[in-house]
C-alpha positions in Angstrom: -116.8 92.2 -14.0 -120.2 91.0 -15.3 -123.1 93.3 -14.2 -125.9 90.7 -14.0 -129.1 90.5 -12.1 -127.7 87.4 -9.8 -124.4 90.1 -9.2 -127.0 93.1 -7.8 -129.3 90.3 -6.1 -125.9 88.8 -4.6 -124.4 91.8 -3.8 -127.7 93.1 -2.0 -127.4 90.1 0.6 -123.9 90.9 1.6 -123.7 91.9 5.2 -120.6 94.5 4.6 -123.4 95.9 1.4 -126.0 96.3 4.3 -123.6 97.9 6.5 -122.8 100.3 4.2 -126.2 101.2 3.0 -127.2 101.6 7.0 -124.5 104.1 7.0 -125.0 106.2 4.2 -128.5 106.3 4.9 -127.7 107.6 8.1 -125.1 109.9 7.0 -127.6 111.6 4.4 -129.8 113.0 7.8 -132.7 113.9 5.7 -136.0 114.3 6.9 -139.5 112.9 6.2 -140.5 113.4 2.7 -136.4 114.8 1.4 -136.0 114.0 -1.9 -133.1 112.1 -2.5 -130.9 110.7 -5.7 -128.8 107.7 -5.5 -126.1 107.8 -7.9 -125.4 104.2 -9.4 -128.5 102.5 -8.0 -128.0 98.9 -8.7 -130.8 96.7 -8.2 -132.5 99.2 -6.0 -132.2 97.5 -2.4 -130.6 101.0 -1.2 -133.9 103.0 -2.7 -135.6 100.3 -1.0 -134.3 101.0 2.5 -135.0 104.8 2.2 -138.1 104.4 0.7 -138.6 102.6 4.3 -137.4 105.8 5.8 -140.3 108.0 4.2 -137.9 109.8 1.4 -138.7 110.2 -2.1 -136.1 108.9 -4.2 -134.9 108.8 -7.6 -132.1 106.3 -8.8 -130.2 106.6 -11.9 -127.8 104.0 -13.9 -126.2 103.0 -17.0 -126.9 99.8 -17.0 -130.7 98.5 -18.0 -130.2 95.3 -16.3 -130.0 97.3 -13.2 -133.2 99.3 -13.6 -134.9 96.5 -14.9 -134.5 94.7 -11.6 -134.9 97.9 -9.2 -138.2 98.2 -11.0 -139.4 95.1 -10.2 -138.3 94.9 -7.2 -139.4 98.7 -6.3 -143.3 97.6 -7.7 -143.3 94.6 -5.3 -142.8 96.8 -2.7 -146.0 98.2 -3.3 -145.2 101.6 -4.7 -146.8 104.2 -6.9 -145.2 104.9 -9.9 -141.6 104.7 -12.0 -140.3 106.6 -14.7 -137.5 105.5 -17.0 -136.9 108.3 -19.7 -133.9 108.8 -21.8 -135.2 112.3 -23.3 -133.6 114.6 -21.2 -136.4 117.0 -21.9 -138.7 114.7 -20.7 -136.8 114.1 -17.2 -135.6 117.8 -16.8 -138.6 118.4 -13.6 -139.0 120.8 -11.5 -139.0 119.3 -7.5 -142.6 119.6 -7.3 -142.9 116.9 -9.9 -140.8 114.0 -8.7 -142.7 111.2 -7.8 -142.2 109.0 -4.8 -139.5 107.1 -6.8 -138.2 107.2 -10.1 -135.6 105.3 -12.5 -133.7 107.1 -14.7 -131.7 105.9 -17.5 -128.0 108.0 -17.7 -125.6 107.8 -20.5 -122.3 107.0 -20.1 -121.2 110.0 -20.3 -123.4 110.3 -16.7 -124.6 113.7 -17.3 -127.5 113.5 -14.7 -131.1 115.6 -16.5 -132.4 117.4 -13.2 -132.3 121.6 -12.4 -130.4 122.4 -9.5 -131.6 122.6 -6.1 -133.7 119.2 -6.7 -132.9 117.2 -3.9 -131.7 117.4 -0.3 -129.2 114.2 -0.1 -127.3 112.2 -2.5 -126.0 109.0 -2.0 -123.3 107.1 -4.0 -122.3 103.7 -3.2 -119.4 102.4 -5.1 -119.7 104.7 -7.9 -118.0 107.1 -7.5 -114.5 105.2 -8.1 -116.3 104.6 -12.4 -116.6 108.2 -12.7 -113.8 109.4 -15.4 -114.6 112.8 -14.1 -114.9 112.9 -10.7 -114.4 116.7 -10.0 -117.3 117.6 -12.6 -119.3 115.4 -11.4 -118.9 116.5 -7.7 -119.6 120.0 -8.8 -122.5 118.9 -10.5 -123.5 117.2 -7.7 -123.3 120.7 -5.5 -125.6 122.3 -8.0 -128.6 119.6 -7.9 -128.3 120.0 -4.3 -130.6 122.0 -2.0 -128.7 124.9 0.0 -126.8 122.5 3.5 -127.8 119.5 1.3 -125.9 115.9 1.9 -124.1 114.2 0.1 -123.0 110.1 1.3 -120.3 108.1 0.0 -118.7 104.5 0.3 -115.9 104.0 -2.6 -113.1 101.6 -2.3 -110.0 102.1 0.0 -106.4 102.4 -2.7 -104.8 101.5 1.3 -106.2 98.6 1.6 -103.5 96.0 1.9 -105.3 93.7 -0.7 -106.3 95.1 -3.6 -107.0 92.5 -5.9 -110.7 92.2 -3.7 -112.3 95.3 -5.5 -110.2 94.8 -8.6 -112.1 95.9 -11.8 -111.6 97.0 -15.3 -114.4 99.6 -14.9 -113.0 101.7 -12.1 -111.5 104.8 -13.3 -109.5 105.6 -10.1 -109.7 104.5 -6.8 -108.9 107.1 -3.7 -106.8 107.1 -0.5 -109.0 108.4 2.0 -107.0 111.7 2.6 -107.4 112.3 -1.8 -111.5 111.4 -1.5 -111.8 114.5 1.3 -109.8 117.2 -0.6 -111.4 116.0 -3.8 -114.6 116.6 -2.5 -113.1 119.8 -0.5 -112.4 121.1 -3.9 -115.6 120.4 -5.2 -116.8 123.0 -2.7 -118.5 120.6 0.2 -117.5 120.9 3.8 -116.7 117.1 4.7 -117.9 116.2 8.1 -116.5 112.7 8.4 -114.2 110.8 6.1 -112.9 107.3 7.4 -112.5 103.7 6.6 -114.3 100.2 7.8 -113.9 96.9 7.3 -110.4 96.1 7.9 -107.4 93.8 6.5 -107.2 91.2 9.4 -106.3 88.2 6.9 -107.0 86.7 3.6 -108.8 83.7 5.1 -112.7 83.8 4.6 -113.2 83.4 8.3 -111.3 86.8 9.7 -112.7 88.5 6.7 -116.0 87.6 8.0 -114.9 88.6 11.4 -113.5 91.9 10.3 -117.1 92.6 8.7 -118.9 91.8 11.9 -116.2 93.5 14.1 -115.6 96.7 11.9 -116.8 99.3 14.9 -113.8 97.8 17.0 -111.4 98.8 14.7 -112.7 101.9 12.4 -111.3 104.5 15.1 -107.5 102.8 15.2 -105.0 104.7 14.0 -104.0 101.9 11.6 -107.2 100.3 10.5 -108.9 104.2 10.3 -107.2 104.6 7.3 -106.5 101.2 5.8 -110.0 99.5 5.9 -111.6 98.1 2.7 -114.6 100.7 2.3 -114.0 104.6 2.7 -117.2 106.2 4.1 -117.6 110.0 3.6 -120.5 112.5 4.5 -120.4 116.1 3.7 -122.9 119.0 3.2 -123.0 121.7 0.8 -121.3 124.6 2.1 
């Protein structure tokens, strides 16, 4: 899949990517003021929203075409300041330093430059599901978190009766919904909610659409709780 700026600025105008961003924001429960890391940020329409919700946030990404447009589109927004250091030395803060929002740049190797306790919700939308190493990075999740802090996730559902939707050559695994909670279990988080939305109604456009726009109607079914296309999980650091 190409990672272009027209992919993040499509993406962003998605309804099922605004329903999902609604949710995770919701599922993080921070207060005014948290500080709060987004894992994979894109183009930055999710450090958008919670900018909207009075947290200070940090993105990180691989990819420069990313950070390029959520710093444009983060300055438009009228705020104060960005940082988008390599040096590890340079980005390794104390809390007390973080600015209302920062970019980061991460290597691939996605080793994230912040002391622990930094940050009182994380949020990861469809990134987890790139990571070769999810169990390290979980753990090293737990550690940048504050004691009872969040963490938010929407990955792809490996139930999902049509697979070829999310298919991409940079996903390192995708997860069952029942695998996502004990990975994270394992990781040492105490997971509060762990389901699916969207559902498989049919391959035409139209009852995709509807399945979108319906989702609530079917996410607590026995069936379609398990087998939509989007897991959401929340858990806190226990």
């Amino acid at each position: 899949m190409s990672y272009s700026s027209d992919y993040f600025t499509t993406r962003e105008s998605w309804q099922d990517w605004r329903i999902e961003a609604r949710w995770l924001i919701d599922a993080a429960r921070f207060t005014q003021g948290a500080r709060v890391l987004e894992i994979g940020c894109g183009g930055g329409g999710l450090l958008r929203m919670l900018r909207e919700r009075d947290a200070s946030v940090v993105g990180v990404d691989t990819l420069n075409v990313a950070l390029n447009l959520a710093h444009e589109r983060l300055g438009q927004a009228g705020d104060t300041e960005t940082r988008r250091q390599g040096d590890k030395e340079n980005v390794t803060m104390s809390p007390s330093r973080l600015v209302s929002w920062s970019l980061i740049h991460i290597g691939e190797d996605n080793t994230l430059p912040f002391r622990d306790a930094s940050f009182d919700a994380i949020i990861a939308q469809h990134a987890i599901e790139h990571l070769p190493n999810t169990d390290a990075a979980l753990r090293e999740w737990k550690h940048l978190l504050k004691q009872n802090g969040r963490i938010a996730l929407a990955t792809p559902n490996a139930l999902y009766p049509d697979p070829a939707h999310f298919a991409d050559a940079d996903h390192s695994h995708i997860f069952a919904p029942q695998e996502l909670r004990a990975t994270v279990e394992r990781a040492g988080f105490s997971v509060e909610s762990c389901y699916t939305i969207f559902p498989f109604l049919s391959r035409l456009r139209a009852l995709r659409a509807f399945g979108v726009m319906a989702y609530r109607i079917f996410q607590r079914a026995p069936y379609f709780a398990s087998h939509g296309r989007t897991i959401v999980l929340s858990a806190h650091k226990s």
